[in-house]
C-alpha positions as CSV (number, residue, x, y, z in Angstrom):
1,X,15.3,8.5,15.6
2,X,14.7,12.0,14.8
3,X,12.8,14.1,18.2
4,X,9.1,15.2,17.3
5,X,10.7,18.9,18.2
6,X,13.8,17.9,15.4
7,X,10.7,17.1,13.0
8,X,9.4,20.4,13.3
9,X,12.4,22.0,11.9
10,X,12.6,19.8,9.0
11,X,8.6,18.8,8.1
12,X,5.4,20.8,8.0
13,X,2.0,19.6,7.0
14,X,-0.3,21.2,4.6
15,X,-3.5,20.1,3.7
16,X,-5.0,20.1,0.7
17,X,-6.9,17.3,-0.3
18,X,-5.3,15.3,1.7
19,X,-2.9,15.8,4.6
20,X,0.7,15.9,3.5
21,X,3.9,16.0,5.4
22,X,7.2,17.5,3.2
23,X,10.1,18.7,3.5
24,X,11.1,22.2,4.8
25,X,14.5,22.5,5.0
26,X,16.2,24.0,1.6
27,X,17.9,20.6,0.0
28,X,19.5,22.9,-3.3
29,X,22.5,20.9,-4.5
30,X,25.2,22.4,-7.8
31,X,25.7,19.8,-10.0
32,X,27.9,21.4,-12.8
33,X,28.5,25.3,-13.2
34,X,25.1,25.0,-14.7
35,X,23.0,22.8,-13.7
36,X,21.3,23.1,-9.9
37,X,19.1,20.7,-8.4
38,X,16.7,21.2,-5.6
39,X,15.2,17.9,-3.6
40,X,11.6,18.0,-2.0
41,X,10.8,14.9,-0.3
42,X,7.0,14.2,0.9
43,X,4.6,11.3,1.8
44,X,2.1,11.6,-0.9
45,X,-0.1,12.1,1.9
46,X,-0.5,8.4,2.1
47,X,1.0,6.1,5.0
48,X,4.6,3.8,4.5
49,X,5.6,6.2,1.1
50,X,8.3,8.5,0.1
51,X,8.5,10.4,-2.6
52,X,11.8,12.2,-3.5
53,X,11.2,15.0,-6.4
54,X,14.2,16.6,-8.3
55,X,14.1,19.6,-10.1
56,X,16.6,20.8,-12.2
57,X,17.3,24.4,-13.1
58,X,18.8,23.0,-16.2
59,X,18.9,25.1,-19.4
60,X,19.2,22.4,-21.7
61,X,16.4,20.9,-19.5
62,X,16.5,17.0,-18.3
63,X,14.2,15.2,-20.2
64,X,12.3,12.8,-17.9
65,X,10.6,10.4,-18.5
66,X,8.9,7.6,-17.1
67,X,11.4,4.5,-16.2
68,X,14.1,7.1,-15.5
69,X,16.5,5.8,-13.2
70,X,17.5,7.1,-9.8
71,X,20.6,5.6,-7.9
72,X,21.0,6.2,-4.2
73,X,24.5,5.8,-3.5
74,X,24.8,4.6,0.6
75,X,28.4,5.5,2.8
76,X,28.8,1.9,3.6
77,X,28.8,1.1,-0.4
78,X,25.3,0.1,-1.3
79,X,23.7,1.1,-4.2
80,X,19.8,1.0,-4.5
81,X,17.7,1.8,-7.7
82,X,14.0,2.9,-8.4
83,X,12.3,3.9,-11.6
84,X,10.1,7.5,-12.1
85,X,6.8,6.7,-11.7
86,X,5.6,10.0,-12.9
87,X,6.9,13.5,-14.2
88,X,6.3,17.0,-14.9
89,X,5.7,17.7,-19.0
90,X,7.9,20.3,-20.3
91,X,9.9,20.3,-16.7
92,X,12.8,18.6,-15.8
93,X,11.3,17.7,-12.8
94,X,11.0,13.8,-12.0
95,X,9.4,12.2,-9.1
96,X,10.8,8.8,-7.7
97,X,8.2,7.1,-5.4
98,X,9.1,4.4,-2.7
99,X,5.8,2.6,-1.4
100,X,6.6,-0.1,1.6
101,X,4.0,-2.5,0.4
102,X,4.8,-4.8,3.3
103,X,7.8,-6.2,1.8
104,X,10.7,-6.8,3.5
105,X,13.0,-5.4,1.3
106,X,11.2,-2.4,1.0
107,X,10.7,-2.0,4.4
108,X,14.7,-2.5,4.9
109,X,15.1,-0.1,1.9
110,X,12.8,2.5,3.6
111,X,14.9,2.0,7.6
112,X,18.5,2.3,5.7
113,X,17.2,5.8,4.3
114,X,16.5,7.2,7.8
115,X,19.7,5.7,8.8
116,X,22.6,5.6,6.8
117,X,23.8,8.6,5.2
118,X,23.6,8.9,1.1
119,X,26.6,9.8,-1.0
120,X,25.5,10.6,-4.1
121,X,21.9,10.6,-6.2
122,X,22.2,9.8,-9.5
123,X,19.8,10.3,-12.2
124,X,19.8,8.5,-15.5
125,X,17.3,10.4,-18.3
126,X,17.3,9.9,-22.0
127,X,20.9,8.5,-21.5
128,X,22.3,11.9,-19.6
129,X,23.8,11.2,-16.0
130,X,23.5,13.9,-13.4
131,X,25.4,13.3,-10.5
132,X,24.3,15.1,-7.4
133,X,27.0,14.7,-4.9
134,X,25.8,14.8,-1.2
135,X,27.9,16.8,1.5
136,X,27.9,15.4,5.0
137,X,26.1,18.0,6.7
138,X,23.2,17.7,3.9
139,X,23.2,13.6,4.0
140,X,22.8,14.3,7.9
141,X,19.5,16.4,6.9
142,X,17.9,13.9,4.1
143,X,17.7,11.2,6.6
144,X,16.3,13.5,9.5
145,X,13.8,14.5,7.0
146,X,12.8,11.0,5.9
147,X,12.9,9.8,9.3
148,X,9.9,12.4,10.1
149,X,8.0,12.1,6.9
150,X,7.9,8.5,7.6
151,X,7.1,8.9,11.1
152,X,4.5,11.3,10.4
153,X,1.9,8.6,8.9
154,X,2.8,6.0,11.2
């Protein structure tokens, strides 16, 4: 578990209409010679969620839409899915929201982010694939980061 001192280097809170923690630390990822991809991860300012929000700096643009897919490729092999819930119009920016509802699964799926290291992200829109490979250092970083959002509401 991630050190409330560790948690201030990766998550601040602002407050706007509601208190939310997010991400701090740069998560900017290359994709293609082209294509770059920056990761913000916050709690929606609401308790047991995650939401992970890629934008693309993607001339050609992404086109998002709701149901989009996002795979999170684990190191020991596991591969979890979740749908968009929402997007940005005329962006390619797409937000993927995880809600622990209780469930066990969910709860499991929301523990395995803060500790097991992700491979690879990979986003499925209007029948493109972007890949977003994830070095070891940065995988190291993600889970840090959800570890303190998460921690932050509880």
């Amino acid at each position: 578990m991630a050190q409330t001192s560790d948690c201030a280097f990766y998550v601040q809170s602002d407050q706007t209409r509601k208190k939310i923690s997010h991400s701090v630390y740069p998560l900017n990822f290359t994709i293609t010679e082209n294509i770059d991809v920056a990761l913000t991860i916050n709690d929606k300012g609401s308790p047991n969620t995650i939401e992970l929000i890629f934008d693309f700096d993607d001339k050609s643009g992404l086109p998002t839409e709701l149901g989009s897919t996002l795979y999170i490729k684990f190191i020991d092999g596991t591969t979890h899915s979740l749908l968009a819930r929402t997007k940005k119009d005329n962006a390619s920016i797409v937000y993927f929201t995880i809600i622990e509802s209780g469930t066990l699964d969910l709860s499991l799926f929301i523990e395995k982010l803060s500790k097991i290291d992700i491979t690879a992200f990979i986003i499925t829109a209007d029948y493109q694939q972007r890949v977003v490979l994830i070095p070891e250092t940065k995988a190291v970083i993600i889970k840090k980061t959800i570890n303190c959002v998460h921690q932050s509401r509880q």
